[in-house]
TORDOSE-916948 format. One record per atom (N, C-alpha, C): atom name; residue number from 1; x, y negated, z; residue in three letters. Coordinates in Angstrom, 3 decimals. Example, Ala and Ser with C-alpha at 12.3 -4.5 7.8 and 13.67 -1.06 7.14 Angstrom:
<nodes>
{name:N	resi:1	x:13.190	y:5.690	z:7.800	resn:ALA} .
{name:CA	resi:1	x:12.300	y:4.500	z:7.800	resn:ALA} .
{name:C	resi:1	x:13.200	y:3.300	z:7.800	resn:ALA} .
{name:N	resi:2	x:12.850	y:2.250	z:7.080	resn:SER} .
{name:CA	resi:2	x:13.670	y:1.060	z:7.140	resn:SER} .
{name:C	resi:2	x:12.900	y:-0.030	z:7.870	resn:SER} .
</nodes>
This chain:
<nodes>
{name:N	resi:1	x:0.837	y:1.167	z:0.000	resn:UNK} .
{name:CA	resi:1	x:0.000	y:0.000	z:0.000	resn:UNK} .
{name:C	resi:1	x:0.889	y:-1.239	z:0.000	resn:UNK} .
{name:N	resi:2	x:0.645	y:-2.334	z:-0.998	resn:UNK} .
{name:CA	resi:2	x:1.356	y:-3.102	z:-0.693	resn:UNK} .
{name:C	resi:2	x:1.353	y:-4.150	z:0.143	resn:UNK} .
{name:N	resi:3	x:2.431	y:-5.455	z:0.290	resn:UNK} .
{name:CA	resi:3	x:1.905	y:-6.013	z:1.423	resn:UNK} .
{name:C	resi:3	x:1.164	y:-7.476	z:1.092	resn:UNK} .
{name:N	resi:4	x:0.221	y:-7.160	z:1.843	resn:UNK} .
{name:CA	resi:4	x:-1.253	y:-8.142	z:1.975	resn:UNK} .
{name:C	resi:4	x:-0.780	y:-9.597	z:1.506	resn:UNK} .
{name:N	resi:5	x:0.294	y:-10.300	z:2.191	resn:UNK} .
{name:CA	resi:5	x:0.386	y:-11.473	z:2.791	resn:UNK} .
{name:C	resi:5	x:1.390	y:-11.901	z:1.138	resn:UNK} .
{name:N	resi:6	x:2.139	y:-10.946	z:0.902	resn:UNK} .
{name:CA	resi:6	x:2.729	y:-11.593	z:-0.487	resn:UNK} .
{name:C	resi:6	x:3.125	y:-10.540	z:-1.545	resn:UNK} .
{name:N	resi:7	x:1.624	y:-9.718	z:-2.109	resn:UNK} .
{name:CA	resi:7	x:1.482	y:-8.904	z:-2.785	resn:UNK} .
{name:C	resi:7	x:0.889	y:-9.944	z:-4.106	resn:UNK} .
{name:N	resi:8	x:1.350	y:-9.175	z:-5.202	resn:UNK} .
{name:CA	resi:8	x:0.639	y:-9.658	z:-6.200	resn:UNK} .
{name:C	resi:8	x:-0.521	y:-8.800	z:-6.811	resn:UNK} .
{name:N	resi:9	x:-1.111	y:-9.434	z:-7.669	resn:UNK} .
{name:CA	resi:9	x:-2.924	y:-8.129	z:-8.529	resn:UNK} .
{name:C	resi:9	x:-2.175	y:-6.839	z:-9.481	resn:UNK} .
{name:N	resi:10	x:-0.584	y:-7.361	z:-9.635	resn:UNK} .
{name:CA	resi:10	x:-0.231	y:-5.922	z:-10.335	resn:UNK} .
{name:C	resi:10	x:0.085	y:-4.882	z:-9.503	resn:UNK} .
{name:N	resi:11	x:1.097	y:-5.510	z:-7.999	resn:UNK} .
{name:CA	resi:11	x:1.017	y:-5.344	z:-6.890	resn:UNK} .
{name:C	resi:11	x:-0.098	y:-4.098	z:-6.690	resn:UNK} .
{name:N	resi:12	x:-1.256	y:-4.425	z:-6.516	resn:UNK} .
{name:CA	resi:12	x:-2.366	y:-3.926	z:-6.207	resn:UNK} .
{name:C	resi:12	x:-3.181	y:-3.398	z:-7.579	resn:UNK} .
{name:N	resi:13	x:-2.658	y:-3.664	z:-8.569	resn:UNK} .
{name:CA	resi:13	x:-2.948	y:-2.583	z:-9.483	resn:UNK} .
{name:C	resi:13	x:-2.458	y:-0.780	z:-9.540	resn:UNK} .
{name:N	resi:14	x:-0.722	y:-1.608	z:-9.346	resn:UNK} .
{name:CA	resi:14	x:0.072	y:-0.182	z:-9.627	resn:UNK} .
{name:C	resi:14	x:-0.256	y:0.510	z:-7.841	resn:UNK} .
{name:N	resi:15	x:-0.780	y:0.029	z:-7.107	resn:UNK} .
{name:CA	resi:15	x:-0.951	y:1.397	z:-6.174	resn:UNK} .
{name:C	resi:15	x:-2.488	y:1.762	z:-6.059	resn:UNK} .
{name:N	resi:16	x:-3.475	y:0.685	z:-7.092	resn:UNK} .
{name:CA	resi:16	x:-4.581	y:1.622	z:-7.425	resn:UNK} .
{name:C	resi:16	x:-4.908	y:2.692	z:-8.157	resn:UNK} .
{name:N	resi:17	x:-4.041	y:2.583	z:-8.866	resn:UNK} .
{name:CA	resi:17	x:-3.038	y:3.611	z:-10.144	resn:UNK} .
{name:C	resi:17	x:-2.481	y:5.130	z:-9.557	resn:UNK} .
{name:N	resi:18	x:-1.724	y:4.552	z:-8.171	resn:UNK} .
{name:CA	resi:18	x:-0.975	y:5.599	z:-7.288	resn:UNK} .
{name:C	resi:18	x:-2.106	y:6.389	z:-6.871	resn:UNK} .
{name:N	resi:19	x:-3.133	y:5.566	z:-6.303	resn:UNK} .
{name:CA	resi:19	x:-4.152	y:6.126	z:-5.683	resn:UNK} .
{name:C	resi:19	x:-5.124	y:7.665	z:-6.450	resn:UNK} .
{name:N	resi:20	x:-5.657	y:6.745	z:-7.683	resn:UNK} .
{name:CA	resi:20	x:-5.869	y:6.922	z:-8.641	resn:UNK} .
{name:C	resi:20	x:-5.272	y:8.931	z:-8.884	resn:UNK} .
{name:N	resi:21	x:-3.942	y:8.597	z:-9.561	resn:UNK} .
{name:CA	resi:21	x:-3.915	y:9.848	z:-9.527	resn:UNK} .
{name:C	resi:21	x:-3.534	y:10.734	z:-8.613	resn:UNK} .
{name:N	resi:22	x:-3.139	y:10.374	z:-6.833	resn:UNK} .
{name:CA	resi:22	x:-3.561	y:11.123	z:-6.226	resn:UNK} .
{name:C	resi:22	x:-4.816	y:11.889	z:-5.828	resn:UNK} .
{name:N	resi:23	x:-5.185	y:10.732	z:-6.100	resn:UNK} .
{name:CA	resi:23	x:-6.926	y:11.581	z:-6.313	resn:UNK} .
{name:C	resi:23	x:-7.455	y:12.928	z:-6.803	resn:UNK} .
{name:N	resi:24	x:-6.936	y:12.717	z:-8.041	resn:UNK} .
{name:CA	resi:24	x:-6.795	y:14.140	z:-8.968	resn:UNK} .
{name:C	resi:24	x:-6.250	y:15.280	z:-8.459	resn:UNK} .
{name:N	resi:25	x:-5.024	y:15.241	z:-8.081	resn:UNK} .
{name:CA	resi:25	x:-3.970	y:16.555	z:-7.602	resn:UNK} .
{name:C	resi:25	x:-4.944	y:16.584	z:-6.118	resn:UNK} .
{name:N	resi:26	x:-5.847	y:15.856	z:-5.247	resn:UNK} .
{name:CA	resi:26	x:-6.428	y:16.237	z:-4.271	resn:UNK} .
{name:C	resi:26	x:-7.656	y:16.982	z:-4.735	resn:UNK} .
{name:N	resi:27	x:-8.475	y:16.633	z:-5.792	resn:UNK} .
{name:CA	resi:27	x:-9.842	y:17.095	z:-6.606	resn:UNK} .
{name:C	resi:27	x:-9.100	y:18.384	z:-6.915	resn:UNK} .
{name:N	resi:28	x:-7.918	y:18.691	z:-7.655	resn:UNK} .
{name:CA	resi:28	x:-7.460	y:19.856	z:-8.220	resn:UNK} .
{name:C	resi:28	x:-7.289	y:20.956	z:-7.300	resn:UNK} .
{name:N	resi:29	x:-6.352	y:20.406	z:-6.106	resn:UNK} .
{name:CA	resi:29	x:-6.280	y:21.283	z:-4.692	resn:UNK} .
{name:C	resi:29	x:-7.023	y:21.423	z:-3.989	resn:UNK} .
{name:N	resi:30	x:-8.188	y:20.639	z:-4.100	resn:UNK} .
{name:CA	resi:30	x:-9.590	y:21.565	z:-3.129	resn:UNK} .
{name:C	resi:30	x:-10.312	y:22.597	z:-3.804	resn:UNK} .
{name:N	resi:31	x:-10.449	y:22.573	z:-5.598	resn:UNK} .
{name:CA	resi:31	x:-10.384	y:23.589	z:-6.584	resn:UNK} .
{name:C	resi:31	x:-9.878	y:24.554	z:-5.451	resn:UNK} .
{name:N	resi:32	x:-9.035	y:24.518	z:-5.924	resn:UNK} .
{name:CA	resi:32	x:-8.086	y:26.164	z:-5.770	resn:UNK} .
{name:C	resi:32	x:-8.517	y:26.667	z:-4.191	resn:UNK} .
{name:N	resi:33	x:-8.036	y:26.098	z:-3.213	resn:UNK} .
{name:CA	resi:33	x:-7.944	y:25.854	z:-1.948	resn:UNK} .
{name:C	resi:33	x:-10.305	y:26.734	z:-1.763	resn:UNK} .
{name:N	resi:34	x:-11.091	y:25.952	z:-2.619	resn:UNK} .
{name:CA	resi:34	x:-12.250	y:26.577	z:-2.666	resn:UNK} .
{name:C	resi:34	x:-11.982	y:27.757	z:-3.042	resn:UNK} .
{name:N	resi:35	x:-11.489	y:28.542	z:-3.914	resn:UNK} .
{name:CA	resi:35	x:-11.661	y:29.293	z:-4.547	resn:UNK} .
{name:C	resi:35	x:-11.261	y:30.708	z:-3.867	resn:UNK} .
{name:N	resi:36	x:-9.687	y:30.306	z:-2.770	resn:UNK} .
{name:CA	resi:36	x:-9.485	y:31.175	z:-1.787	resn:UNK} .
{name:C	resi:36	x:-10.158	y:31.091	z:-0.845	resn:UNK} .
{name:N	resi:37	x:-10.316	y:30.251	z:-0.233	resn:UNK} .
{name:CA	resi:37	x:-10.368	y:29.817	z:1.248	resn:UNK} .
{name:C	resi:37	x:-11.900	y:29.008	z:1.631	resn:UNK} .
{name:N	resi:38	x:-12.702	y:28.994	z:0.986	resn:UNK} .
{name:CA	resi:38	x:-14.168	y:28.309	z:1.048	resn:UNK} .
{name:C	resi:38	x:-14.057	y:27.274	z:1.631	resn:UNK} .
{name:N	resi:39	x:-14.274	y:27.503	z:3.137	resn:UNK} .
{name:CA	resi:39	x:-14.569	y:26.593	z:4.206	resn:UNK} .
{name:C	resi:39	x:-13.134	y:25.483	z:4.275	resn:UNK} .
{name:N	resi:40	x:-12.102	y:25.779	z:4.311	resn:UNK} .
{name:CA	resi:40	x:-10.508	y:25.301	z:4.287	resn:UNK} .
{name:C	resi:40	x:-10.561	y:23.935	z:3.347	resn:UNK} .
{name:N	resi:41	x:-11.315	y:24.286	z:2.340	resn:UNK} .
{name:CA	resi:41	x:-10.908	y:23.128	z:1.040	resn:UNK} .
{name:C	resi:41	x:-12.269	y:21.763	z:2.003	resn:UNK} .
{name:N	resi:42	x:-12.563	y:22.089	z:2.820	resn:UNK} .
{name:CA	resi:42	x:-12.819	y:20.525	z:3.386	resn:UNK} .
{name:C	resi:42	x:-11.785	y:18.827	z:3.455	resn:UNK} .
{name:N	resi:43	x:-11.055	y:20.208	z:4.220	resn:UNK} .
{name:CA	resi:43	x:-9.771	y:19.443	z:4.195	resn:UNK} .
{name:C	resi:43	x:-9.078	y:18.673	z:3.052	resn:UNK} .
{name:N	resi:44	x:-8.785	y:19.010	z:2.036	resn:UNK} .
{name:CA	resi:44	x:-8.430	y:18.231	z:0.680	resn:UNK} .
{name:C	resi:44	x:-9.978	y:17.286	z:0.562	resn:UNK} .
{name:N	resi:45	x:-10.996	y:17.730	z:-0.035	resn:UNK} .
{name:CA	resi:45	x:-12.054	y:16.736	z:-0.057	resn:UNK} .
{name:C	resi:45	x:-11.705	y:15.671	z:0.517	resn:UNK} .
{name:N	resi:46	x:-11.776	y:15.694	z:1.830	resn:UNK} .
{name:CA	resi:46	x:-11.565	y:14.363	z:2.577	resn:UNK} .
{name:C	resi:46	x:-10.442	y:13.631	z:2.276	resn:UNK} .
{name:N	resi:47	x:-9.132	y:14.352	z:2.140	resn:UNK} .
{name:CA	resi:47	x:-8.234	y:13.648	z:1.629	resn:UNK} .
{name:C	resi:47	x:-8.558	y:12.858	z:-0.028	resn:UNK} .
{name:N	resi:48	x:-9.131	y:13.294	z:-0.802	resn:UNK} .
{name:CA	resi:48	x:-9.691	y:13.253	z:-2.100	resn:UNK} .
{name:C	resi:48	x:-10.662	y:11.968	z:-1.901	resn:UNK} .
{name:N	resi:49	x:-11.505	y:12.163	z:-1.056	resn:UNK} .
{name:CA	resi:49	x:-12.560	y:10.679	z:-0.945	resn:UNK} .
{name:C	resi:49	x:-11.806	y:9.574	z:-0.057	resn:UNK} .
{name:N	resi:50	x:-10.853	y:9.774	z:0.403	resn:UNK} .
{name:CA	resi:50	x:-9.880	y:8.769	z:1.173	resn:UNK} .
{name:C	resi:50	x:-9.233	y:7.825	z:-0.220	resn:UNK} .
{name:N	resi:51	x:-8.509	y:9.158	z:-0.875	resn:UNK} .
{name:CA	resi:51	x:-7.493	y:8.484	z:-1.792	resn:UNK} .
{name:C	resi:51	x:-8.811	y:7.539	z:-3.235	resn:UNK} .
{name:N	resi:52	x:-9.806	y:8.213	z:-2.885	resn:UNK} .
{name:CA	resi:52	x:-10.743	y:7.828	z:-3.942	resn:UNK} .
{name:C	resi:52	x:-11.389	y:6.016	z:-3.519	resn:UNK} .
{name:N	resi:53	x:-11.058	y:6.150	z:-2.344	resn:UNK} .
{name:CA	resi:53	x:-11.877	y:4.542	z:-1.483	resn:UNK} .
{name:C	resi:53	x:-10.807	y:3.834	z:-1.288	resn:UNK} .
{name:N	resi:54	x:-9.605	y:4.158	z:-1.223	resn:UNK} .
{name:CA	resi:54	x:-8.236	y:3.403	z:-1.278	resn:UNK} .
{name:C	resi:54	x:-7.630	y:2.411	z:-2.653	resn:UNK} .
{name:N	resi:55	x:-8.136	y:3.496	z:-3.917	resn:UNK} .
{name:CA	resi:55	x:-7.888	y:3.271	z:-5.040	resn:UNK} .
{name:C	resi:55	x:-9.274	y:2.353	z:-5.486	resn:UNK} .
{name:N	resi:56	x:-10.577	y:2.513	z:-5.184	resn:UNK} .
{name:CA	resi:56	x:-11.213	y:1.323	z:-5.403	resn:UNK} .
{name:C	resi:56	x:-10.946	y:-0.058	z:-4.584	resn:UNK} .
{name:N	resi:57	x:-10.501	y:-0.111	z:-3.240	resn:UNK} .
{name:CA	resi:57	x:-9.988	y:-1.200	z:-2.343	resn:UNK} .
{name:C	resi:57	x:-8.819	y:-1.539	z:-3.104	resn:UNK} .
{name:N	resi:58	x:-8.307	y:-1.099	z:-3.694	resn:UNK} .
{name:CA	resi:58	x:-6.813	y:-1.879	z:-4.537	resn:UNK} .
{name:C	resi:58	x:-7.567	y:-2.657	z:-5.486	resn:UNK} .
{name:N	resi:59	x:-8.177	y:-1.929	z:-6.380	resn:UNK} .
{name:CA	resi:59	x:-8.721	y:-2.356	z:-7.775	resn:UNK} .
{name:C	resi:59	x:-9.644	y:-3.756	z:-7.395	resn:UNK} .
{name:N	resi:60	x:-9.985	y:-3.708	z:-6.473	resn:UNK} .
{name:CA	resi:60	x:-11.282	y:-5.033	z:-6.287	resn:UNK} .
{name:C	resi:60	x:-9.755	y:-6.175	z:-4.903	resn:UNK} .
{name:N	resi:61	x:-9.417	y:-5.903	z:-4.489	resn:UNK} .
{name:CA	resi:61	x:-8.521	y:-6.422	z:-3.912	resn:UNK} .
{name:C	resi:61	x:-7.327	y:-7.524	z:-4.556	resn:UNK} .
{name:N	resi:62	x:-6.972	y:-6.566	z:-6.060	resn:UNK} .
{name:CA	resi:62	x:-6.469	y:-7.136	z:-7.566	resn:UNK} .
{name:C	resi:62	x:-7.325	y:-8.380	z:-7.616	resn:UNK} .
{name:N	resi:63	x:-8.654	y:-7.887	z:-8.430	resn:UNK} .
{name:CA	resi:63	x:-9.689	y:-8.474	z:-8.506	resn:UNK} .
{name:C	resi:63	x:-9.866	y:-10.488	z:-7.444	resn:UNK} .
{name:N	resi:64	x:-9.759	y:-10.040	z:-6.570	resn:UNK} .
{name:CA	resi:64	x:-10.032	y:-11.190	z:-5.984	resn:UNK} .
{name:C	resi:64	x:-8.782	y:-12.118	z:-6.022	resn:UNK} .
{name:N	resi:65	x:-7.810	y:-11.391	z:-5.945	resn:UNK} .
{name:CA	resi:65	x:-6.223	y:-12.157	z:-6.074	resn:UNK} .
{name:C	resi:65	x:-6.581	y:-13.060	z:-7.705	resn:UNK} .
{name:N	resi:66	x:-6.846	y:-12.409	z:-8.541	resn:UNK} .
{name:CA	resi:66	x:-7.114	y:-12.563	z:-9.877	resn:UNK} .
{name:C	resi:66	x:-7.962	y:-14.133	z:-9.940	resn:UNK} .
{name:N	resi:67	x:-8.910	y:-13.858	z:-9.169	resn:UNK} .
{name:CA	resi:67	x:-10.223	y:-14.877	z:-8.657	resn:UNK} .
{name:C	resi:67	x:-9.520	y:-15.808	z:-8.277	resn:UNK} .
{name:N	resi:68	x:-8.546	y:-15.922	z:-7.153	resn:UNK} .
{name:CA	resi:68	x:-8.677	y:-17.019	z:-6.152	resn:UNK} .
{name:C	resi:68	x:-9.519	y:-16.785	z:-4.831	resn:UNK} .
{name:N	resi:69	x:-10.162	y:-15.738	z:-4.515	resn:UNK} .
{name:CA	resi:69	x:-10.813	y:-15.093	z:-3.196	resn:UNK} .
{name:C	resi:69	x:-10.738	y:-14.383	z:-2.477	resn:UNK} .
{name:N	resi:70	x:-9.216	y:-14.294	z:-2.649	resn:UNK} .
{name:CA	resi:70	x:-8.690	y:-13.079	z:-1.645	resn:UNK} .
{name:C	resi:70	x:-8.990	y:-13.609	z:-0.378	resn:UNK} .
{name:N	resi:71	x:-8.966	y:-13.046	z:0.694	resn:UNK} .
{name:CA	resi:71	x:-9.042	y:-13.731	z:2.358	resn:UNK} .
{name:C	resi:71	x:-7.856	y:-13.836	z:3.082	resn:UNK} .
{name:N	resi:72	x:-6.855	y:-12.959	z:2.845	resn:UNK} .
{name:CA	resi:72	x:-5.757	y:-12.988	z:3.756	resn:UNK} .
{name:C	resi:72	x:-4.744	y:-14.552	z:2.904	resn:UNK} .
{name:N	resi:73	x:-4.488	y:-15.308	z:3.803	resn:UNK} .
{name:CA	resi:73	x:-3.844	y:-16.016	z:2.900	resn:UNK} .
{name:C	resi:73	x:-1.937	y:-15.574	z:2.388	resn:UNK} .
{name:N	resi:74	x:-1.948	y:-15.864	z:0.889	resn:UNK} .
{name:CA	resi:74	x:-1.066	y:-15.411	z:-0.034	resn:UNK} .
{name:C	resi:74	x:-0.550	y:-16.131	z:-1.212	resn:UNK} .
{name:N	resi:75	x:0.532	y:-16.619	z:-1.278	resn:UNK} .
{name:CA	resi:75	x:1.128	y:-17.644	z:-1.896	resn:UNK} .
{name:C	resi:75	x:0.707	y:-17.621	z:-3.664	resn:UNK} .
{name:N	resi:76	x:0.317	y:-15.985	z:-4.051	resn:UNK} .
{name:CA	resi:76	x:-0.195	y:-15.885	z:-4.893	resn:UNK} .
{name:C	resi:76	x:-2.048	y:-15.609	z:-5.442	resn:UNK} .
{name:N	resi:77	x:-2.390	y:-16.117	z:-4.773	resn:UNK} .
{name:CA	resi:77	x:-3.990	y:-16.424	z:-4.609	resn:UNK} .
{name:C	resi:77	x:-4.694	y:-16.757	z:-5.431	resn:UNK} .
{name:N	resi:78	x:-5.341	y:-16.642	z:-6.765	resn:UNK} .
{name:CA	resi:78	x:-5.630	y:-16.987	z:-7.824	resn:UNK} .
{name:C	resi:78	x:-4.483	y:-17.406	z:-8.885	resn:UNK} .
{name:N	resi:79	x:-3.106	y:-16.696	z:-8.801	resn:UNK} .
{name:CA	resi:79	x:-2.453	y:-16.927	z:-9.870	resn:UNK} .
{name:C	resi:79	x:-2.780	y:-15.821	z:-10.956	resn:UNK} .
{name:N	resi:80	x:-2.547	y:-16.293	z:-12.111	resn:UNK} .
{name:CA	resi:80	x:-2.394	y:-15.225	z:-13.471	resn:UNK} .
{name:C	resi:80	x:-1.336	y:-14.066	z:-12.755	resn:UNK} .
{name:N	resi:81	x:-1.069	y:-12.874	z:-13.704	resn:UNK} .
{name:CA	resi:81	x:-0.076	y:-11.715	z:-13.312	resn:UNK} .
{name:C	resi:81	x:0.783	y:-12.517	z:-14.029	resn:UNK} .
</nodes>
């Protein structure tokens, strides 16, 4: 995650990105993880809807930097990338 106070929207692109495809290899490993283990693949899920709500909080986080409405104050606050 990057940091709040003097992150930029690419900043917070490229670890919605990170997020993003952790997501996948977590969706993929509760696959499998179901397939042995039934009850077990909870565990990835949750990791999977974590990395899935992390990676939209980047993307809209970008978003507001982009705006000018971010809240935390940041030297780059409505600048272009």
């Amino acid at each position: 995650m990057p940091n709040a106070r003097t992150a930029t929207a690419k900043d917070f692109d490229k670890a919605a990105q990170n997020h993003a495809n952790a997501s996948w290899a977590f969706l993929i490993i509760s696959a499998v993880v179901a397939y042995f283990w039934n009850w077990w693949a909870l565990i990835p899920v949750a990791l999977w809807l974590l990395e899935v709500g992390q990676s939209i909080s980047s993307t809209k986080q970008a978003g507001n930097l982009r705006k000018g409405t971010y809240r935390i104050p940041n030297p780059n606050n409505g600048k272009p990338d």
